[in-house]
SEPA-663513 format. One record per residue (C-alpha): residue number from 1; x, y, z. Coordinates in steps of 0.25 Angstrom, whole numbers. Layout:
<atoms>
   i     X     Y     Z
 NUM     X     Y     Z
...
</atoms>
This chain:
<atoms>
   i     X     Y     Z
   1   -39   -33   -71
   2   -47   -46   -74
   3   -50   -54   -64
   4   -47   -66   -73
   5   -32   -64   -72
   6   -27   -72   -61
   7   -14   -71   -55
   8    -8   -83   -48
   9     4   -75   -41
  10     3   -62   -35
  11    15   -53   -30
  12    13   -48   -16
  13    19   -34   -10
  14    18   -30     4
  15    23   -19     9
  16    22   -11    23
  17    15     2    22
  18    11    12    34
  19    17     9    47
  20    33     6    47
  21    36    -6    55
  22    22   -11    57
  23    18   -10    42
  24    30   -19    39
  25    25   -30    49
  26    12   -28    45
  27    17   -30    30
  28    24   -44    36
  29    10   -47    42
  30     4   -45    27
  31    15   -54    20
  32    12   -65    30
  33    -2   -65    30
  34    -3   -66    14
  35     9   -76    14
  36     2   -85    23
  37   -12   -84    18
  38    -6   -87     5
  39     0   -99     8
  40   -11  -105    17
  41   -17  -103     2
  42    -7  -111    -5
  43     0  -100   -13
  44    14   -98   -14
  45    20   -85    -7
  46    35   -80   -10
  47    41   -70    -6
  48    48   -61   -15
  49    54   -49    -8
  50    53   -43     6
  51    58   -31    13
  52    57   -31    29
  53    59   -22    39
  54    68   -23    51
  55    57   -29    59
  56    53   -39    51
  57    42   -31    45
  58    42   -31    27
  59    43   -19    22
  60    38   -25     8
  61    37   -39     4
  62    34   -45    -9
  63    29   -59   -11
  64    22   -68   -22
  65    10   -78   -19
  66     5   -88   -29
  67    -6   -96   -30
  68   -21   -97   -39
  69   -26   -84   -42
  70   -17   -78   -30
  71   -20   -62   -36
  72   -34   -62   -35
  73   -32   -68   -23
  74   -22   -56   -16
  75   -26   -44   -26
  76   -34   -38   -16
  77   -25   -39    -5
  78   -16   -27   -12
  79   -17   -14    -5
  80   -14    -6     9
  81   -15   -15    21
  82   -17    -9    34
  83   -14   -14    48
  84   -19    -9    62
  85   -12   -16    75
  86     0   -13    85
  87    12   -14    82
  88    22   -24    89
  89    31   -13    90
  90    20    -1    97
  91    22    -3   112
  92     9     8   114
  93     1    -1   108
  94    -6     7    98
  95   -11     2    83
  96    -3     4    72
  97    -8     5    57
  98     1     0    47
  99     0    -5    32
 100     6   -12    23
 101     3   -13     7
 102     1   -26    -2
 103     2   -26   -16
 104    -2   -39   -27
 105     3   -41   -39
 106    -1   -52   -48
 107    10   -59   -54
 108    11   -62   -68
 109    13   -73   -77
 110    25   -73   -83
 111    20   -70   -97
 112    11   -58   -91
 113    22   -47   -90
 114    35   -47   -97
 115    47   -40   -88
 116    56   -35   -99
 117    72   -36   -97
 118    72   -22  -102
 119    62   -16   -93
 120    69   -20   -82
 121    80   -15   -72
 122    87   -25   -64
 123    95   -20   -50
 124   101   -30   -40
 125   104   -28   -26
 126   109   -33   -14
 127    97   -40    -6
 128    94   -36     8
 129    88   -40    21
 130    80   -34    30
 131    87   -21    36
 132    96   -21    23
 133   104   -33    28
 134   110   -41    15
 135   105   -55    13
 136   112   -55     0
 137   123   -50    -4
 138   123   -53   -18
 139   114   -41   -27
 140   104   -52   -28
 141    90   -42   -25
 142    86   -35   -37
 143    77   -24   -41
 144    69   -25   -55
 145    64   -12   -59
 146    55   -10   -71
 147    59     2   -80
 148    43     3   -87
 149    36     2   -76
 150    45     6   -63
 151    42    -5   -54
 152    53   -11   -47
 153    54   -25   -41
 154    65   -28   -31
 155    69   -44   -25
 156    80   -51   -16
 157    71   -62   -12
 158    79   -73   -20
 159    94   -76   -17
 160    98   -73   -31
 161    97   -62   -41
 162    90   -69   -50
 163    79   -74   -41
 164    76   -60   -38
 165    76   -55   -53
 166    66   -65   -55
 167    57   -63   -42
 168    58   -47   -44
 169    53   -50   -60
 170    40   -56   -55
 171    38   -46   -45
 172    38   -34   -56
 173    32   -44   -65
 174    20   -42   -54
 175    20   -28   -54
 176    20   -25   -69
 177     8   -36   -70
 178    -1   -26   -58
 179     4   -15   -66
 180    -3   -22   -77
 181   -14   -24   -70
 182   -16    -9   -65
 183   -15    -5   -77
 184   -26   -15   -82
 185   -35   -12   -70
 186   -34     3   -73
 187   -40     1   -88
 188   -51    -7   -81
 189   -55    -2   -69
 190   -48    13   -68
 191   -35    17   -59
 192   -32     5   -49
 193   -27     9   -36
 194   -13     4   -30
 195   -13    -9   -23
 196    -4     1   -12
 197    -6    14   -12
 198     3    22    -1
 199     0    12     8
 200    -6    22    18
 201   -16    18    28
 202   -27    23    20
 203   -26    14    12
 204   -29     1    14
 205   -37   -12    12
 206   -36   -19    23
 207   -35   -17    38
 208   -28   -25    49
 209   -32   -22    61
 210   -25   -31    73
 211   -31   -25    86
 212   -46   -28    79
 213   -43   -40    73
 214   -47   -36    60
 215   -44   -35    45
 216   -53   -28    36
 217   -53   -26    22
 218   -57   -11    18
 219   -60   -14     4
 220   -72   -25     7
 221   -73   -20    20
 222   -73   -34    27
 223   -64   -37    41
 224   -57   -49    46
 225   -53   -56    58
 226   -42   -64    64
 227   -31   -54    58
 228   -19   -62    65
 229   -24   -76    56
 230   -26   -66    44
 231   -11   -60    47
 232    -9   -76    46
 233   -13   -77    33
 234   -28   -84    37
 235   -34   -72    27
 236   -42   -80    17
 237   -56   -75    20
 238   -50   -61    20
 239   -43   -63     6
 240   -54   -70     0
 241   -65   -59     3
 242   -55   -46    -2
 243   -53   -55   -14
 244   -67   -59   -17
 245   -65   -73   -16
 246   -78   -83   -10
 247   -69   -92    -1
 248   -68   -86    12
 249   -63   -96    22
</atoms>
């Protein structure tokens, strides 16, 4: 993929992974902490779809951020994040390890990918709450699937139908444009591994470790400190050195 394409909007998915409850809350720490380094940055962050568990935890949430160059900015934050700390809930006291999964999608202009009427099935559906509880009783959520390729978007952020049609295209819009990007990196660089992977423990890029106070980054094998500010959004020198960028402060 060439690094002279710049995308000014990403779409971000997280998700929980290994770990039940406590990947779920770890996942809510995730979405916070990019949210609110974003906008200490001045981007825009809106959420598009969320998913909670009965705790409060997110099962999967999906969420958009603009600003200048923002893909370059977050590419590298997609892969298998690991966490390391006890539980609210573990009365022994004993250090859990969860994870939970980040995805980025660039998000295209609108002249860049072309969603065909025909290519697409429209469903609609009754929007729920946590623990299955309607919020809406009008078939106002909607799931877009796209016959060519599989991939299947599903919204009931909006209050209306239409809202949701629209939100739901710019998220599949997203997905077919990393699909077009794969498939450009493959003719460049060889097979390009999933951003998620299973999500096992194995896997990961980055590790939080609460009891020591530490983040570290596996792939350029460099450690942070003050990992309750960084779980505030104050990760600047940490996203700046993963993306290669010279400002550090």
């Amino acid at each position: 993929m060439s690094e002279e394409v710049k995308y000014n909007a990403i779409i971000m998915e997280i998700r929980a992974g290994v770990g039940g409850e406590e990947a779920a809350l770890f996942a809510t720490d995730l979405y916070r902490m990019y949210s609110r380094y974003a906008q200490n940055q001045g981007m825009k962050v809106e959420v598009l779809g969320s998913s909670q568990t009965e705790i409060g935890g997110i099962k999967e949430t999906t969420i958009e951020i603009s600003g200048d160059d923002v893909y370059s900015l977050f590419k590298n934050e997609a892969g298998v994040h690991r966490v390391q700390r006890i539980p609210e809930t573990e009365k022994s006291g004993r250090v859990h390890t969860s994870t939970a999964t980040i995805a980025i999608l660039p998000k295209p202009k609108a002249t860049e990918i072309d969603v065909r009427p025909q290519d697409i099935r429209v469903d609609t559906y009754k929007a729920s709450g946590a623990g299955g509880q309607y919020v809406n009783k009008r078939m106002s959520a909607i799931r877009i699937t796209h016959i060519p390729t599989g991939e299947v978007v599903t919204c009931q952020s909006e209050r209306s139908l239409a809202q949701n049609k629209e939100t739901a295209l710019g998220v599949l819009a997203a997905k077919l444009m990393d699909r077009k990007l794969q498939e450009l990196d493959k003719q460049m660089t060889g097979a390009r591994r999933s951003q998620i992977g299973s999500a096992s423990r194995e896997e990961k890029i980055r590790t939080y470790n609460f009891p020591q106070d530490r983040v570290t980054d596996h792939r350029i094998k460099k450690s942070w400190h003050d990992i309750e500010g960084m779980m505030e959004g104050k990760i600047n020198k940490m996203i700046n050195q993963v993306s290669g960028r010279k400002k550090q402060d």
